[in-house]
N, C-alpha and C positions, 0 to 999 in steps of 0.2 A: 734603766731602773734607778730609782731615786730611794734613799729611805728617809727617816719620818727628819730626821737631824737635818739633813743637805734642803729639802723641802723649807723645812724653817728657818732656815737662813736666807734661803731665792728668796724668801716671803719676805724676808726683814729690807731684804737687797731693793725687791721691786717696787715696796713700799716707799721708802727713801725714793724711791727714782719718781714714783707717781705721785705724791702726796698733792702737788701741787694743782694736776691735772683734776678736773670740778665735774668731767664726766665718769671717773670711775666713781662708784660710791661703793665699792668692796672690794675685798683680794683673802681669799682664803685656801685653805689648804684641801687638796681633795682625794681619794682612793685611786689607783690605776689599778689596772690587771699584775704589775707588776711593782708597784710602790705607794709611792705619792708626787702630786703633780698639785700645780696651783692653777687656782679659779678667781678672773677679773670678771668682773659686775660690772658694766657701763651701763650708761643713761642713754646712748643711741649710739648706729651701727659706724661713723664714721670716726670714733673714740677707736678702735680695732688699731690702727693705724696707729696707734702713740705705742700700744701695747708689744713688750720684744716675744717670740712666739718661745723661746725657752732663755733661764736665769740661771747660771752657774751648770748647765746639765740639765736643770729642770724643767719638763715639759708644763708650759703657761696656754690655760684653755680660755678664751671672752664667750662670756653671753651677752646678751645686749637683754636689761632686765627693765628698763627704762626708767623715770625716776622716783626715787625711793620718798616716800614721806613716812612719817610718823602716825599712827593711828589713835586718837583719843577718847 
């Protein structure tokens, strides 16, 4: 179990570690049964592999959302 403090911190951690990587285009924080856990957004399914499955404790879930534009 993770609470909302340890969560935002993985989040700060994972950030740092991914920013560079051009297939995540998100990382946010999300509800568990029992706390909070973090959600990576990638652009396609072989981005999974850069991703670590948990940060400090924190369980890290990927969707493959594919990629993100802007709508005008």
């Amino acid at each position: 179990m993770s609470d909302l403090a340890a969560a935002r911190a993985a989040k700060t951690r994972l950030h740092a570690e991914l920013r560079d990587d051009d297939d995540v285009v998100g990382i946010g924080l999300r509800r568990t049964a029992d706390g909070y856990g973090l959600k990576v957004n990638v652009s396609r399914g072989t981005a999974r592999d850069h991703v670590p499955s948990t940060v400090e404790g924190v369980d890290v879930r990927v969707d493959v959302v594919g990629q993100v534009r802007a709508q005008g």
